[in-house]
N, C-alpha and C positions, 0 to 999 in steps of 0.2 A: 515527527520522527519517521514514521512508516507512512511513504508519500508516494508519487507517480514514480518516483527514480530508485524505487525498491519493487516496487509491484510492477509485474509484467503481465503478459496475458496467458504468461505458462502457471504463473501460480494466483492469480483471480483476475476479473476481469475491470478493465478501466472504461469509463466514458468519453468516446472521442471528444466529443461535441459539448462541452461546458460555458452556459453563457451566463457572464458575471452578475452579479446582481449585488454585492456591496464588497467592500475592503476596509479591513480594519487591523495593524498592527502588523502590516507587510501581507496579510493572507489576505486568499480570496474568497468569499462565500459565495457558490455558483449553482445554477439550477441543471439540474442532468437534463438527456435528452430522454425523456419517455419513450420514444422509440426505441433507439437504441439498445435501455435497458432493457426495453420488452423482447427485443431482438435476445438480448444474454438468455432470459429467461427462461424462451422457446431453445435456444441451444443446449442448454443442461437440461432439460426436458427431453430433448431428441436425443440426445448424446452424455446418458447419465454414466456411462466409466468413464471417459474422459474428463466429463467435469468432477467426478469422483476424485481423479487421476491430480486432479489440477486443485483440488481442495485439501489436497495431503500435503502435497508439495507447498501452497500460500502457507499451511498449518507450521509445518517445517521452518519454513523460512522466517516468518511470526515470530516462533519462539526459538528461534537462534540469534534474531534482531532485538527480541526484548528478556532474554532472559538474565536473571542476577549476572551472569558472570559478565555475560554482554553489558549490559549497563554499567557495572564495573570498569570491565577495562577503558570503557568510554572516560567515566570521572579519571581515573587515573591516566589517560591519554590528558587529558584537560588542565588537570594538577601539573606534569612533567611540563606540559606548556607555558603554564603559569610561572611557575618556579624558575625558567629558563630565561624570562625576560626580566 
């Protein structure tokens, strides 16, 4: 549900660099880039209100993605779909 095509780098940070290591069930299980992450790490260390900044905003977005009423309209988007074929 909450994947790369909801998450930006405005509300938390992604791993460029994913190299696969299995697939099961259309997904992929991938190993991050340790760099990289170490890279994030040392960012919100240097730069704690923005990553501050950017932890309210991920917060936000989270639960407007998963909350009851959200989830909701989703089955009932689903149902109206259903019912229509």
């Amino acid at each position: 549900m909450f994947n790369e095509h909801r998450l930006t780098f405005s509300t938390g940070g992604l791993l460029d660099k994913l190299m696969p290591r299995a697939q099961a069930y259309g997904f992929f299980w991938a190993e991050p880039s340790i760099k990289q992450a170490a890279a994030y790490v040392r960012d919100v260390y240097e730069h704690r209100d923005e990553a501050c900044a950017r932890a309210l905003r991920g917060q936000a977005k989270t639960q407007s993605l998963l909350s009851l009423e959200a989830a909701g309209q989703r089955m009932r988007d689903r149902l109206e779909q259903i019912v229509a074929v």
